[in-house]
RORO-763757 format. One record per residue (C-alpha): x, z, y. Coordinates in steps of 0.5 Angstrom, whole numbers, plus 500, padded with zeros to 3 digits. Each point is the difference from the previous one (the first is absolute). Layout:
N
    u    w    v
    X    Z    Y
...
END
This chain:
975
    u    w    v
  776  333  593
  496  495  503
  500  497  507
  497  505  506
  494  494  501
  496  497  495
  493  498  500
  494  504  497
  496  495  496
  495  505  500
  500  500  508
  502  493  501
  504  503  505
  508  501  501
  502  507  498
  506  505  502
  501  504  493
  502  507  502
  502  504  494
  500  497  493
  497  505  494
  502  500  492
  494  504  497
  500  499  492
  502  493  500
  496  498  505
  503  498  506
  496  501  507
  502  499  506
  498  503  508
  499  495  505
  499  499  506
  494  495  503
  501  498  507
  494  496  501
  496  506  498
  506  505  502
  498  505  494
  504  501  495
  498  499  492
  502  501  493
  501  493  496
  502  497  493
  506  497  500
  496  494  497
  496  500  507
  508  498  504
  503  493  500
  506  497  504
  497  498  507
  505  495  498
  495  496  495
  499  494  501
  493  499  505
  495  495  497
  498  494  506
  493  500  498
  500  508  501
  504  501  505
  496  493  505
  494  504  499
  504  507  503
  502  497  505
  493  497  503
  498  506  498
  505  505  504
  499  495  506
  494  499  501
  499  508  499
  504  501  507
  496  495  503
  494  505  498
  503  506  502
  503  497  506
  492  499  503
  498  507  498
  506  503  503
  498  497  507
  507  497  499
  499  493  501
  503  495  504
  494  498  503
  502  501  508
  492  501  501
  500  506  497
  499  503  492
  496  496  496
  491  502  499
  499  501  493
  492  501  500
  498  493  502
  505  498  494
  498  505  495
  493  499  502
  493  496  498
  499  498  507
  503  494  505
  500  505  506
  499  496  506
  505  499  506
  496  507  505
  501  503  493
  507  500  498
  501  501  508
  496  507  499
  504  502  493
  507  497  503
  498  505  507
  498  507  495
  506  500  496
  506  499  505
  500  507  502
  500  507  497
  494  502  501
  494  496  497
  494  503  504
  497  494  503
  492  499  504
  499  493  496
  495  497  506
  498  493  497
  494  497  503
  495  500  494
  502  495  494
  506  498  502
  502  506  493
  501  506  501
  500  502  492
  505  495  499
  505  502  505
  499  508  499
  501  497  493
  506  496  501
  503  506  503
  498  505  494
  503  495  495
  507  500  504
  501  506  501
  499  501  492
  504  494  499
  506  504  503
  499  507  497
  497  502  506
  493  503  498
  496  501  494
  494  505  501
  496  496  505
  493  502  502
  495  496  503
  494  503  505
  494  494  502
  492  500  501
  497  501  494
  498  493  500
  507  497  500
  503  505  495
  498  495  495
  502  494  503
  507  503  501
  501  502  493
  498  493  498
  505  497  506
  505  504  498
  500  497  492
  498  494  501
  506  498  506
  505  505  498
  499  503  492
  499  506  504
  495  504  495
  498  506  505
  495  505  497
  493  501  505
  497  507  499
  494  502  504
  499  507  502
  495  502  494
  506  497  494
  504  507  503
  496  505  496
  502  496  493
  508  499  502
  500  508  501
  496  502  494
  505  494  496
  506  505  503
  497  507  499
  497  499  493
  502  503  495
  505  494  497
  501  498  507
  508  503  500
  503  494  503
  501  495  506
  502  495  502
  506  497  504
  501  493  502
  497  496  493
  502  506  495
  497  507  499
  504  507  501
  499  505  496
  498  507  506
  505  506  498
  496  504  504
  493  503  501
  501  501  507
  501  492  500
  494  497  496
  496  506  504
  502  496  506
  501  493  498
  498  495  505
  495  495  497
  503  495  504
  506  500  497
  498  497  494
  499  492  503
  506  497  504
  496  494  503
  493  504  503
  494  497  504
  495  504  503
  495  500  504
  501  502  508
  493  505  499
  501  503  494
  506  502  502
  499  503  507
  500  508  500
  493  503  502
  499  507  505
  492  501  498
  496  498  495
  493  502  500
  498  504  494
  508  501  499
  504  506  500
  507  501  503
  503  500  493
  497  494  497
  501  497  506
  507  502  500
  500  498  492
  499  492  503
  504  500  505
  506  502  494
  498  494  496
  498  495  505
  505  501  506
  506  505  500
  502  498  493
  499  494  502
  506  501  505
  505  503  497
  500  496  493
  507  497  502
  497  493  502
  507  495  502
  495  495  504
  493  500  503
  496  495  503
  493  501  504
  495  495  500
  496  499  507
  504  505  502
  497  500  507
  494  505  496
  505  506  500
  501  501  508
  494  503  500
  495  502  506
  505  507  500
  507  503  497
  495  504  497
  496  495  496
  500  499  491
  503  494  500
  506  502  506
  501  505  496
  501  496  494
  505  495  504
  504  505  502
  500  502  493
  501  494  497
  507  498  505
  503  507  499
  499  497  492
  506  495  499
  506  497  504
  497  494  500
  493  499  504
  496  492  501
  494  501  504
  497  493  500
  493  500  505
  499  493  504
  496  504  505
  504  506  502
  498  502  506
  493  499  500
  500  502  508
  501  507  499
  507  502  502
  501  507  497
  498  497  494
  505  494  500
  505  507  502
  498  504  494
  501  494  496
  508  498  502
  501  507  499
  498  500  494
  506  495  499
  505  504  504
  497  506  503
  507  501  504
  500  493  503
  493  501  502
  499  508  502
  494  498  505
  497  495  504
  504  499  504
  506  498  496
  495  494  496
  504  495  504
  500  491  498
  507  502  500
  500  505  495
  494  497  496
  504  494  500
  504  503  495
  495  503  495
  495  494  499
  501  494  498
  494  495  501
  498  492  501
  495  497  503
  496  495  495
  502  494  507
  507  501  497
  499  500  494
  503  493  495
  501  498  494
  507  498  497
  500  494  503
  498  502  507
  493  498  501
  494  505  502
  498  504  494
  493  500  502
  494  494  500
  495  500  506
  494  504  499
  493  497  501
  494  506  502
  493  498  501
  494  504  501
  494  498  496
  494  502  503
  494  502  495
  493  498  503
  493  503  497
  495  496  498
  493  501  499
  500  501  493
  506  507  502
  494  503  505
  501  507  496
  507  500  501
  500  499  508
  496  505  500
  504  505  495
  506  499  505
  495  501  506
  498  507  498
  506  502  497
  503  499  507
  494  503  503
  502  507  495
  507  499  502
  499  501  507
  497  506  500
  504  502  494
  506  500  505
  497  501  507
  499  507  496
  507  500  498
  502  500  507
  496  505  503
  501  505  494
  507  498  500
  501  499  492
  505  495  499
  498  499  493
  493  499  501
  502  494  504
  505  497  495
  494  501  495
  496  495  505
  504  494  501
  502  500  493
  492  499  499
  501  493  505
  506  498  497
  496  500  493
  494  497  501
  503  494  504
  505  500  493
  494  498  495
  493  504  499
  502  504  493
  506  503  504
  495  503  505
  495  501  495
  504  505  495
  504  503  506
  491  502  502
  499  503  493
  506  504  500
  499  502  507
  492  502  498
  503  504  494
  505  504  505
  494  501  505
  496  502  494
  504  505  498
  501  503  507
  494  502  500
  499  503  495
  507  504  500
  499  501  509
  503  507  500
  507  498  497
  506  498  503
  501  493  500
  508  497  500
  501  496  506
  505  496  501
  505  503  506
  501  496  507
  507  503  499
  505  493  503
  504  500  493
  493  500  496
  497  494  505
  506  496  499
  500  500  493
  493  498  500
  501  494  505
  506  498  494
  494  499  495
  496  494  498
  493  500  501
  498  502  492
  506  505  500
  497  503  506
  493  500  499
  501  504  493
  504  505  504
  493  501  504
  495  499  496
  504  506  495
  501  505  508
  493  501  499
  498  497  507
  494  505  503
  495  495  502
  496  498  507
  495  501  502
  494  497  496
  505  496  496
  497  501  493
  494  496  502
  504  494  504
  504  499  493
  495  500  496
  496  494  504
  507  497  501
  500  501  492
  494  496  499
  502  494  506
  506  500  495
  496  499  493
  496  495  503
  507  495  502
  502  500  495
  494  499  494
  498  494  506
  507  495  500
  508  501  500
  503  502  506
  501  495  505
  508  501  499
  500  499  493
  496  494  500
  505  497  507
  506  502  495
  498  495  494
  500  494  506
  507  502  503
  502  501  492
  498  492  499
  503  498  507
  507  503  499
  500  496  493
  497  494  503
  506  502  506
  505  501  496
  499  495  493
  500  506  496
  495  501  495
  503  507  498
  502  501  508
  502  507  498
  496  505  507
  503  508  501
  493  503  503
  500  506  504
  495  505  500
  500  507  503
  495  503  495
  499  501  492
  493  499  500
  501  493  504
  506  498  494
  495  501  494
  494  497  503
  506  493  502
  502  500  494
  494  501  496
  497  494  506
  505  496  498
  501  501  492
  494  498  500
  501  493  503
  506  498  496
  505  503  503
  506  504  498
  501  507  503
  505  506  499
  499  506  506
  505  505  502
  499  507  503
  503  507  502
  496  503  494
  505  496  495
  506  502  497
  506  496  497
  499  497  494
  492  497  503
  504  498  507
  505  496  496
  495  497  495
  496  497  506
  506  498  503
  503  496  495
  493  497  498
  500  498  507
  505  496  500
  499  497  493
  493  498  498
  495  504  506
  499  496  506
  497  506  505
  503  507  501
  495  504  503
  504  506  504
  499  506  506
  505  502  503
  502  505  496
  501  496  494
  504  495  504
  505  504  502
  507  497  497
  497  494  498
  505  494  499
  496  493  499
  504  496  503
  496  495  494
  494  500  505
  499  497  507
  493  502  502
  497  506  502
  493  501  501
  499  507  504
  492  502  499
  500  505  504
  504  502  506
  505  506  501
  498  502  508
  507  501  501
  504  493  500
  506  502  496
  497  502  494
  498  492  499
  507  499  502
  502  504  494
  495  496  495
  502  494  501
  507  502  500
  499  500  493
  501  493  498
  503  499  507
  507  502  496
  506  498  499
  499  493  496
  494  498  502
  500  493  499
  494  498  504
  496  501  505
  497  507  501
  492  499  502
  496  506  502
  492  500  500
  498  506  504
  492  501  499
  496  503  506
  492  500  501
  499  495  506
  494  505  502
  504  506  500
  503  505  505
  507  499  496
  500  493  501
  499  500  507
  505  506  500
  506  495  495
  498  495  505
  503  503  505
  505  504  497
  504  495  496
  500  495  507
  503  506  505
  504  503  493
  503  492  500
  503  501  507
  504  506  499
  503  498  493
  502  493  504
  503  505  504
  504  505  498
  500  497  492
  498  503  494
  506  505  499
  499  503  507
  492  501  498
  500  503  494
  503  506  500
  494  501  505
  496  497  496
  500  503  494
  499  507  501
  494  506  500
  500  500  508
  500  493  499
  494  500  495
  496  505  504
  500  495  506
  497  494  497
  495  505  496
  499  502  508
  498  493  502
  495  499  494
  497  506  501
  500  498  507
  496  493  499
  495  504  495
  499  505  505
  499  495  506
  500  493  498
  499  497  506
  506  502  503
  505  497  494
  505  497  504
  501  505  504
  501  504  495
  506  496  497
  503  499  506
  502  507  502
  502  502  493
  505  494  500
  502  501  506
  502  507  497
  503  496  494
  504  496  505
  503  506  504
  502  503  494
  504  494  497
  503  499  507
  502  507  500
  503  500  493
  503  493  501
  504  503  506
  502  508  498
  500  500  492
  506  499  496
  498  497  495
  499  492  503
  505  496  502
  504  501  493
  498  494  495
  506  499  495
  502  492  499
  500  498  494
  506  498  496
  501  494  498
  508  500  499
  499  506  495
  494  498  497
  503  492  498
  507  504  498
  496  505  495
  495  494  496
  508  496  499
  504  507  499
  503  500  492
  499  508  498
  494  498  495
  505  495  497
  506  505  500
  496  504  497
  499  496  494
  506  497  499
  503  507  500
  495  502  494
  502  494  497
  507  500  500
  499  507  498
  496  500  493
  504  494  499
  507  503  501
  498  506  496
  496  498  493
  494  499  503
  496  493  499
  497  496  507
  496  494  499
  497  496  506
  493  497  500
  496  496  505
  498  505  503
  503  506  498
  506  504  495
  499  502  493
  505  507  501
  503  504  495
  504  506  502
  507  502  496
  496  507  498
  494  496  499
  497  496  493
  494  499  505
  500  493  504
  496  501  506
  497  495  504
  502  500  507
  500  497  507
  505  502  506
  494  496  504
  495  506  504
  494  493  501
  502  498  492
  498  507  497
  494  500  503
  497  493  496
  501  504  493
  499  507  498
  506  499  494
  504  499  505
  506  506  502
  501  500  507
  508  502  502
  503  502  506
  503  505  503
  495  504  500
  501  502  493
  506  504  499
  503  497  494
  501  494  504
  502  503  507
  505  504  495
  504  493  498
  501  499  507
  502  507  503
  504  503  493
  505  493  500
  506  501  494
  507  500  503
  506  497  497
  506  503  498
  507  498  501
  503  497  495
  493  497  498
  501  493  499
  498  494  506
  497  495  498
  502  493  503
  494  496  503
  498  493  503
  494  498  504
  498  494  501
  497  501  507
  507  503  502
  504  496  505
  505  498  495
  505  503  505
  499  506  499
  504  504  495
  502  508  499
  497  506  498
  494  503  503
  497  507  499
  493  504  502
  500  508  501
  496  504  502
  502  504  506
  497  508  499
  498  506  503
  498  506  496
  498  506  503
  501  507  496
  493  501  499
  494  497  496
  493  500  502
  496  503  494
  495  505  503
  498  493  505
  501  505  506
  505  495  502
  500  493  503
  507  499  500
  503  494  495
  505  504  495
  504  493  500
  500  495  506
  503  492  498
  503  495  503
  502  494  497
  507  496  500
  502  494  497
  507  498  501
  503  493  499
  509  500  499
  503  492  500
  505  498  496
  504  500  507
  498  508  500
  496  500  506
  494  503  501
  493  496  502
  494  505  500
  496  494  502
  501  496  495
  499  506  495
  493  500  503
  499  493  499
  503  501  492
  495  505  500
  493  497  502
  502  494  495
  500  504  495
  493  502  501
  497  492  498
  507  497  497
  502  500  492
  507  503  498
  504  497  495
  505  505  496
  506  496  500
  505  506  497
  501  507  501
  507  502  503
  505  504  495
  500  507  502
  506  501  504
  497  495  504
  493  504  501
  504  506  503
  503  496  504
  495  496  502
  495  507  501
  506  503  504
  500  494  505
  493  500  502
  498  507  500
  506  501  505
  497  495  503
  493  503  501
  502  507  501
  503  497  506
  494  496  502
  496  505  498
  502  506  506
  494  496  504
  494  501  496
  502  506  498
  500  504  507
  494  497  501
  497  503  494
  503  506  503
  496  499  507
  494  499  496
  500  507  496
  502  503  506
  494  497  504
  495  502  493
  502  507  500
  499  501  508
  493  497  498
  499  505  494
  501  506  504
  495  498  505
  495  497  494
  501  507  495
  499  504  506
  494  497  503
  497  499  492
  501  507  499
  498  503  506
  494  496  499
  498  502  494
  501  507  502
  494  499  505
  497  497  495
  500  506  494
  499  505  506
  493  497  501
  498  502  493
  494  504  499
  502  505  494
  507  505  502
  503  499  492
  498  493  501
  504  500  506
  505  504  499
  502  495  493
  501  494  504
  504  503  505
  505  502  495
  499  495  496
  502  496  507
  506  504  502
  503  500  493
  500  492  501
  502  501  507
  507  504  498
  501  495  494
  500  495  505
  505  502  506
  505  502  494
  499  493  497
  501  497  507
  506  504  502
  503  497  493
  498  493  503
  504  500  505
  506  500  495
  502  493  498
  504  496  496
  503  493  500
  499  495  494
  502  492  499
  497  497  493
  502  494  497
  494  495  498
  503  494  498
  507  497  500
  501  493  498
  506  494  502
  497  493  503
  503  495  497
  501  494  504
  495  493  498
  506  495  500
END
């Protein structure tokens, strides 16, 4: 009969042997493995002695290994003995060096519970990256693993490329039209499986492939905010196909079981009521996951019921009317820093000056024609919009100032905009008796339009069908022939002051290849620049709304590589990071200032290394010239005054962009009174920003950075813990690791492939062969959390470290100190860890005393000094030895115990609340389905999870004790 423990070759793990079987001579043994705590059948070839004599080299890499694990798992289970706090992950395990405001935002989002957060950065300080950081924290440490993303359809492709290129986060952008195509791949004839996480389920039931949810088939989703919003009317459309919409885009949307939802200007679901799409879509999508980041630099906008509805989105008990949106309590839901504040790591401002001019473009003799284009036009304008007026029809007037904007943008801007204006009057008349599609003055539509760039709302009208005015046919048509003359007799007298600037800036800037980020607001104006210039021997790439992901990207990338000119609007603009850029070039101007803050924001950017220039072109005979004239000198008075971060919520917003329409307008109708004009209007503006400044919660709250945490975060050893755990694994369990320059040639022990890998997230970026390990990978997180025990009567290996004090001397022990509960999360309706950790390490002198200090300090030692295996004690001696220093950390260890205790206690107070609200939330949800068998499935569905989750909780609350004994060794003291 052989000794209770042995060691399972097969395992590598000591074993208790429970039975031992004599079948037709083969003898068989029944062993129990407290490592996995299972019980197997093994060959008795499969068993050895724990008593066998350990190998040095093996067993130095063991111990490396089991060391360094602890540290590993240390930091993931929040124990570290960091007295600031656990440690951050994301920026560790990330491809991005988060700046000091950044690490503060991700430090303050993650130290509660309840991660549902307003993240209010002003404009270029990173949101993306900061809702980034918390989305890869929050995954590091098992918290969430179906995340949907909701932004502006000109950022969802932004987002997709951020999330990849600073994150190795791959999330799947689909557009409203790519849901047709996943519900055909689901209900096809060879469609009978789904997916779930990375593999596919096979589905039992009819029922469930009838009903799958196409959502469910990706776990990382980014949408666009409009193509998911629900729809109440639709001309043309019936009940039922409009109902059919709204299952596939909205309410299975919301119910997909979503761990994490970010919304990007988020400010857009406030909507003008409760009762709008994208209010409706935001209630939704908050109702949709337990963890919720809103991310918008401007979310109060100078309208308080909306900023309410949106705090309620965040927690609708917190905020239940407008009363309740208190500093105090929107302090504790937002988190925000004012681009002043803002530092790098070294603690210097973050952003350069800035220096704007206005270049005004003069016409000379030989432009005549077009002087006399922008004359008439303003003439047609004015009547156009004095017709408006009286008539009421808000869209008319829209339609007008777009007429003014375009001829002072460029001659084919306002020429193609006449032809296809000449086509819509033409077909008017020929079709008189038929109803015509307007677009509504309802508040919601006005907003939305107030939102468009000047090319995305000229389509919008143009596409209405806008009935015509008076005589207009015949004042199009001269118009028409004004505008073919201009352009057959010389280039436009902007296109011609363009050239000059470019060669001035180079001249300025002793750049050859000066790269320049010209602005229009108009397609036509960018084909006819990049066409002007192209032809003089400059390089030009453009950027517009109508592009989609792989055409932005190329043009990016050409941008920065070999293009010296992008051309953009306004649309095509939104996302842009070209920090490799200094020098914007607005050729024609946004009435509303905020607008060309937004612009030259996309190269005034975290790392821009110089400083910023912005040429702003205006005709210096023109009505928008004497208007910006005025306008930038009274604006300048406030923004001295209260600040950027106290103006742009005011600023940036519909009502905003209908008070400066109002004063162009204004200076059209009257030009003699422009000044008069101006001064009431900002007058307005200052009384609103005076307001808000006094009443709204949201100013006065700016984090400070953290430069403590930040420092502490670019030294902190994890990446290489991780690495040395790795490597003392492979090598202490037959694999092979070989050092390189700048990487490992790995080979696992049940591998016969090397792999060639770096733990370094910015040194997997320079090679594509190049493996990326961190714990994100289960394998690798498995090392650290799935640590092997020893056994007593294992032998203990008796060591030296040269960076030991030589006085040092006695055995030291590490333990895991555990909580396991009496349930395992296999139906993710649970967020309660199964086993909690803490980690003990014990150091016992010759003398018999205790030092858990001296124990810590041995440990940290280990991570960076080399073991020498002296000898091995017999094994008497290991028992003894065992015995001595597990009393001792069973002792030590009451403390950490309890406080695992505590912390199970506090997490499944927190899951009753969590799963309650999950549950009922999802409950609202099902129930405003539109087809009663689709409801009804989901409801059950909902409640059977629902009941499986209370039975789970209930045997959560049981708990068990555990201690585990890592590594044992006796420190020989150095003579």
């Amino acid at each position: 009969m052989i000794k209770e423990w042995q060691y399972s070759t097969i395992h590598n793990s000591p074993c208790k042997v429970i039975e031992e079987q004599n079948l037709w001579g083969n003898i068989v043994y029944r062993i129990w493995l407290p490592n996995q705590d299972t019980v197997v059948r093994v060959p008795q070839s499969a068993l050895r002695p724990l008593t066998a004599e350990i190998q040095p080299e093996i067993e130095a890499n063991r111990i490396t290994y089991v060391a360094a694990a602890a540290k590993v798992a240390e930091v993931l289970e929040g124990g570290s003995h960091d007295s600031d706090g656990p440690v951050l992950l994301a920026p560790m395990e990330s491809n991005v060096i988060p700046l000091p405001h950044q690490i503060r935002v991700l430090s303050r989002a993650v130290s509660g519970d309840k991660v549902r957060y307003l993240l209010a950065d002003e404009v270029g300080l990173g949101k993306t990256i900061e809702a980034g950081l918390i989305m890869r924290e929050l995954k590091l440490r098992g918290l969430v693993r179906r995340i949907l993303v909701v932004a502006p359809k000109g950022l969802a492709t932004q987002w997709v490329s951020e999330m990849h290129t600073h994150f190795n986060e791959d999330f799947q952008l689909v557009f409203g039209e790519d849901l047709a195509t996943i519900k055909r791949i689901i209900s096809g004839n060879h469609s009978r499986y789904w997916a779930q996480g990375t593999k596919l389920r096979f589905l039992d039931e009819p029922d469930e492939l009838q009903h799958a949810n196409p959502w469910r088939m990706f776990d990382q989703v980014i949408v666009s905010l409009d193509s998911v919003k629900p729809m109440d009317k639709r001309r043309g459309w019936s009940q039922e196909r409009i109902d059919e919409y709204n299952r596939s885009r909205f309410e299975d949307l919301i119910t997909a079981g979503w761990d994490m939802v970010v919304v990007d200007e988020s400010h857009r679901l406030g909507g003008s009521t409760d009762q709008v799409a994208r209010y409706k879509l935001g209630r939704g999508l908050a109702e949709a996951a337990p963890y919720l980041l809103l991310l918008s630099a401007t979310p109060h906008q100078g309208k308080s019921d909306a900023f309410h509805r949106l705090m309620s989105l965040l927690d609708d008990k917190t905020f239940p009317d407008m009363d309740s949106v208190t500093r105090e309590r929107v302090a504790a839901y937002v988190i925000r820093t004012e681009k002043r504040r803002a530092v790098d790591g070294d603690g210097n401002p973050l952003f350069k000056p800035r220096v704007t001019k206005m270049a005004p473009v003069t016409w000379e003799e030989r432009h005549r024609s077009q002087q006399m284009l922008y004359e008439e036009v303003t003439k047609y304008v004015r009547e156009g919009y004095n017709q408006a007026l009286r008539e009421k029809k808000q869209h008319i007037g829209f339609l007008m100032i777009l007429m003014q904007r375009l001829v002072v943008s460029s001659t084919r801007a306002i020429r193609t905009t006449l032809e296809r204006r000449l086509e819509v009057l033409k077909d008017i008349e020929i079709r008189t008796s038929q109803r015509l599609e307007e677009i509504t003055d309802s508040g919601d539509e006005v907003d939305e339009l107030y939102e468009m760039d000047g090319q995305e709302l000229l389509d919008e009208l143009l596409k209405s069908r806008i009935s015509a005015m008076q005589n207009e046919r015949i004042q199009v048509e001269n118009l028409l022939e004004t505008a073919y003359q201009c352009e057959q007799q010389a280039p436009d007298a902007k296109a011609e002051s363009l050239i000059e600037w470019i060669y001035q800036l180079q001249a300025e800037e002793n750049e050859a290849d000066l790269k320049l980020l010209i602005f229009t607001e108009f397609v036509p104006t960018q084909q006819m620049l990049k066409e002007f210039l192209e032809a003089r021997g400059i390089s030009v790439v453009t950027l517009n709304g109508f592009m989609d992901m792989d055409e932005r990207k190329k043009a990016q990338d050409d941008f920065c590589d070999k293009v010296r000119v992008l051309i953009s609007t306004d649309a095509g603009g939104e996302g842009l990071n070209l920090q490799f850029c200094h020098v914007v070039i607005n050729y024609d101007i946004p009435w509303n200032p905020m607008r060309l803050e937004q612009r030259i924001g996309r190269v005034d950017r975290i790392g821009q290394a110089k400083v910023v220039r912005a040429i702003n072109f205006l005709f210096q005979e023109s009505i928008e010239f004497r208007v910006r004239e005025v306008l930038e000198q009274k604006l300048s008075i406030i923004l001295n005054e209260f600040g950027i971060d106290k103006t742009g919520d005011v600023l940036d917003s519909a009502q905003a962009g209908e008070l400066f329409e109002g004063i162009f307008a204004s200076a059209i109708l009257d030009p003699d009174n422009v000044e008069a004009s101006v001064d009431n209007t900002v007058s307005k503006i200052r009384e609103e920003i005076h307001e808000i400044r006094e009443s709204s919660p949201i100013f006065g709250i700016s984090e400070e950075p953290d430069l403590q945490t930040a420092d502490r975060l670019r030294s902190h050893p994890l990446p290489y813990w991780v690495e040395r755990m790795t490597v003392g694994y492979i090598k202490s369990h037959g694999g092979h690791a070989i050092r390189k320059r700048e990487s490992w040639d790995l080979m696992w022990p049940d591998s016969k492939v090397p792999m060639n890998c770096t733990f370094n997230s910015h040194r997997s970026q320079l090679k594509d062969d190049v493996v990326l390990l961190n714990l994100e990978d289960n394998k690798i997180r498995g090392l650290a959390l799935n640590l092997p025990m020893i056994a007593s009567g294992q032998p203990i290996p008796c060591v030296s470290i040269d960076e030991l004090s030589s006085k040092i001397s006695g055995f030291w022990g590490l333990f895991e100190i555990r909580i396991v509960s009496g349930t395992y999360n296999s139906n993710h309706t649970m967020t309660i860890p199964q086993i909690r950790r803490r980690y003990l390490s014990v150091f016992v002198s010759d003398e018999g005393n205790i030092f858990l200090p001296t124990a810590r300090h041995i440990w940290d030692i280990m991570q960076t000094a080399e073991l020498k295996i002296l000898h091995s004690l017999d094994h008497k001696a290991s028992i003894d030895a065992y015995d001595k220093v597990t009393n001792a950390a069973e002792s030590a260890g009451q403390a950490l115990f309890n406080t695992l205790k505590q912390e199970h206690s506090s997490a499944i107070e927190h899951e009753e609340i969590r799963g309650h609200h999950a549950f009922e939330a999802r409950r609202k949800a099902i129930g405003r389905l539109g087809l009663p068998e689709v409801r009804q499935y989901r409801l059950d569905k909902c409640i059977s999870e629902e009941n499986v989750w209370k039975k789970e909780l209930e045997i959560a609350k049981e708990t068990v004790p555990d201690i585990k004994p890592l590594l044992l060794m006796q420190i020989q003291r150095r003579d």
